[in-house]
N, C-alpha and C positions, 0 to 999 in steps of 0.2 A: 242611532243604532246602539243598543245592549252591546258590549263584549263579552259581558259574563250576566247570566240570567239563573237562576236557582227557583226551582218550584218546588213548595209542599217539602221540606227535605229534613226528615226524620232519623235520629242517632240516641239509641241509648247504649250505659255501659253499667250492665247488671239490673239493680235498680233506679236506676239513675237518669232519669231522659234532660239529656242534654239538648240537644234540637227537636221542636216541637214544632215543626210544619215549618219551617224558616222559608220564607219569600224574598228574594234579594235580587235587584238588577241593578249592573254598574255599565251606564253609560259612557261610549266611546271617549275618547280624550278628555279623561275625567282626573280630577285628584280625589280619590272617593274614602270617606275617611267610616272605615268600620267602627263602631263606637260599643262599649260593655266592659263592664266590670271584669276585673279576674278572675277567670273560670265560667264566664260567661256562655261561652263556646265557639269563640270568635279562631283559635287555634284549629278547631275538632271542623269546622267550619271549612277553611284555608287547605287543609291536610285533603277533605272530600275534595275539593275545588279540582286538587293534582293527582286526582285517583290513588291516593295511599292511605284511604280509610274505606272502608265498606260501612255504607251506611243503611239503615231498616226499609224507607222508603224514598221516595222524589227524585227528582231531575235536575241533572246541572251541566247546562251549557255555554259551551267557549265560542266565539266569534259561529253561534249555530253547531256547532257539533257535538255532541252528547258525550260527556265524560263516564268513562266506565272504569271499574275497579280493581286496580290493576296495569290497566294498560294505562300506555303514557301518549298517545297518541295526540291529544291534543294539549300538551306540555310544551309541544313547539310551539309554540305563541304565548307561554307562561315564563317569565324570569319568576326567581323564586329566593326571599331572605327569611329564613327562620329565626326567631327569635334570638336564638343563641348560634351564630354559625361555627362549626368547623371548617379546619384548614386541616393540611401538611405542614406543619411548624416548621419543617428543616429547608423548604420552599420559599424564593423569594415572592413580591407581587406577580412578577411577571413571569415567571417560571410558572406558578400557580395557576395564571390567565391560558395559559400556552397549554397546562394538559386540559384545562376546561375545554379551550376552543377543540382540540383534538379528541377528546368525548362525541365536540356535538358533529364532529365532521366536516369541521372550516375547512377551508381553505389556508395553506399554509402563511399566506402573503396577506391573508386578510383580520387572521388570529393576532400575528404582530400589529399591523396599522390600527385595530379595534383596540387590543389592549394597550397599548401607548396612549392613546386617544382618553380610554374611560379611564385609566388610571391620574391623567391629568383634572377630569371632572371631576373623580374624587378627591382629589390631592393629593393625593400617591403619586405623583410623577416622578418625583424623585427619592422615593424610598426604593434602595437596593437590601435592605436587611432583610433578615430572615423573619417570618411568620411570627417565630415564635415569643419575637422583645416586643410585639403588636400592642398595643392599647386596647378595650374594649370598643374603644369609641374608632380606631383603625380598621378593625377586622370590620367593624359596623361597615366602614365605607368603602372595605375588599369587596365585603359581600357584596354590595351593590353595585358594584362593577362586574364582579361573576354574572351577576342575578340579568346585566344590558348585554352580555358580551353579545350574544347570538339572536339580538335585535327582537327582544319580546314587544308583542302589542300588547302583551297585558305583565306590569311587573305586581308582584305582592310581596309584600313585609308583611312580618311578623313582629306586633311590637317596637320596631324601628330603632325608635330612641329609647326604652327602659333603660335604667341604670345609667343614662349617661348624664354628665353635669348639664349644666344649661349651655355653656358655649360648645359640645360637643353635638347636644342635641341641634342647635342652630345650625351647625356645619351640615348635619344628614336631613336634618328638613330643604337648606337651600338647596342640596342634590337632587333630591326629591323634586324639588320644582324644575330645577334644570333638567333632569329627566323626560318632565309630564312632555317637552317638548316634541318628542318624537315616542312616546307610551302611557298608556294609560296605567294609572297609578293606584292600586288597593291598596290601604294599609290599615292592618288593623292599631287600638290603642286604649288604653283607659285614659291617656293626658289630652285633657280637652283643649287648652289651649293649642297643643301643635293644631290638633285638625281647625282650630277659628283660624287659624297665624294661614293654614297653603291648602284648604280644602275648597275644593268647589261646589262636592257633593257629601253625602252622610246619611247613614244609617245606625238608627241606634238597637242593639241587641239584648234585651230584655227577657227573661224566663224564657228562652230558647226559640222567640220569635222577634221579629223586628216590628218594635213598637213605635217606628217612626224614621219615615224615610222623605228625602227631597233634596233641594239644593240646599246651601247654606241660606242664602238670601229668602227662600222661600217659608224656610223654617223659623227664623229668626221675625220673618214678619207675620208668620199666624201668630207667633205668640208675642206679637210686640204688646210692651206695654201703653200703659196712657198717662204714665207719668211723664215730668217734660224736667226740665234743668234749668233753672237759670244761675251764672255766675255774672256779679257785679264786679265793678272793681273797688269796692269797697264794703266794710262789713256795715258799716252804718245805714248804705243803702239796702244792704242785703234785710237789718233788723225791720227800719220803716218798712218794706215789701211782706213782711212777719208781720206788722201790726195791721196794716189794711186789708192783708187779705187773709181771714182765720186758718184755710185749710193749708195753708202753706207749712211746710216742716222746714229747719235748716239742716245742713248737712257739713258744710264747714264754715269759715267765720264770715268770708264773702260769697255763698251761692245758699241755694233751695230750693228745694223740690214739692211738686204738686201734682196729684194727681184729678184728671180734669175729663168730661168730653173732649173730643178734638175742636168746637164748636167755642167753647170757654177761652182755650186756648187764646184769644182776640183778646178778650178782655184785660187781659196782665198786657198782650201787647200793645194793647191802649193805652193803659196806665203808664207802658213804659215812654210813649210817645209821648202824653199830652205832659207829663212832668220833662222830658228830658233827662232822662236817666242814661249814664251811662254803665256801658253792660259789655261782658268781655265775650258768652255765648248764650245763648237759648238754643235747648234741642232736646228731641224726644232721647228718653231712656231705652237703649238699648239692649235687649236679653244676650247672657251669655251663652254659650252654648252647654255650660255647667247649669246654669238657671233653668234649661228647656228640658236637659238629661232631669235634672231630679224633679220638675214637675212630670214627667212620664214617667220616671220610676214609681211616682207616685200613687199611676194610677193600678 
């Protein structure tokens, strides 16, 4: 089942058409990794998604119910991180958590038990300081504690990790997976590796339509390649494997690559058999998910 499904959905501002018929479904208990460049539309995208943009034409629906413009009615099943969150600086975590849940109309008993809880997931359990000595990379993982309090099936980020270092970003992607466990996860991003590191699914956003969408595994093996890897354990053996066989390249002192039918493929493993050669791996070359985005940018 879809949770979030978008048909045909068109946005310009002036002259400027940012979404150009955009087609998007994000499958139930998914880590579904939004993919595009800055200023892509992947923001303007997100914003239509929680009915706070009016867009020109198409359809967008949440677990089947049609978002309309304006109204927030199916927001109750959206947790929501924008890219840059705000706070109350003078508010601690949990103070913070407590007017959130009273927004949405908790329960007073269940506001505390949830924020105690999501604040441990994030790592905030024990921060009693005020908002405002925050880190970027703290508020990051405020927000997404706000973004679970009131048990969304569908969360979305913005951005997520921008601007943070790499062990910050590692902190809000593992939350993110601990999350997917009980919601499905949109996020959008330009850094390709978070979404290869905790995606399951992906879509990539190109000239203001999705020029490519599926699982990861799925993606990764249309455009797998036919080159293959071997590393020796030695470079000497890696050179003789350069002289017997023309097409081979090296790549560092003890491996090299060739690119082959799958059917050839046998042939080196022959050679590596009938000589006894020792070899540390053989395996096909892998695409990145940076290698697949700029082959469809391409097109």
């Amino acid at each position: 089942m879809d949770i979030l499904s978008i048909t045909n959905l068109k946005k310009s501002f002036g002259n400027k058409n940012v979404l150009c018929g955009l087609n998007l479904s994000v499958p139930e208990h998914s880590i579904f990794g939004f993919i595009g460049k800055n200023g892509a539309g992947k923001t303007t995208a997100m914003k239509a998604v929680l009915g706070l943009l009016k867009t020109d034409s198409g359809e967008i629906h949440v677990l089947g119910e049609k978002v309309a413009y304006g109204q927030t009615a199916t927001n109750k099943y959206i947790g929501y991180l924008p890219d840059v969150p705000e706070f109350y600086s003078f508010m601690t975590p949990i103070e913070y958590l407590t007017l959130c849940g009273k927004t949405c109309e908790m329960e007073k008993s269940d506001i505390k038990k949830r924020s105690i809880k999501l604040l441990e997931l994030v790592g905030l359990g024990d921060e009693h300081h005020r908002i405002k000595g925050f880190s970027r990379g703290m508020k990051q993982r405020l927000g997404i504690a706000q973004a679970l309090l009131h048990r969304p099936r569908l969360l979305i980020c913005d951005e997520p990790t921008s601007a943070l270092d790499p062990v910050g970003r590692k902190e809000i992607l593992d939350i993110l997976v601990a999350a997917s466990e009980h919601t499905t996860v949109l996020f959008s991003t330009h850094i390709l590796s978070d979404v290869e590191r905790i995606c399951t699914d992906v879509a990539f956003l190109s000239e203001g339509k999705i020029s490519l969408q599926g699982t990861v595994n799925q993606i990764k093996s249309f455009y797998s390649s036919k080159e293959f890897i071997v590393e020796t354990v030695s470079s000497e053996t890696a050179a003789h494997f350069i002289e017997s066989f023309k097409y081979i390249k090296p790549i560092q002192n003890n491996s090299f690559a060739f690119s082959v039918d799958e059917s050839e493929i046998f042939t080196v493993l022959k050679y590596i058999s009938e000589k006894q050669i020792s070899f540390q791996k053989v395996e096909r070359s892998s695409p990145s998910l940076e290698t697949v985005f700029m082959e469809v940018a391409k097109k």
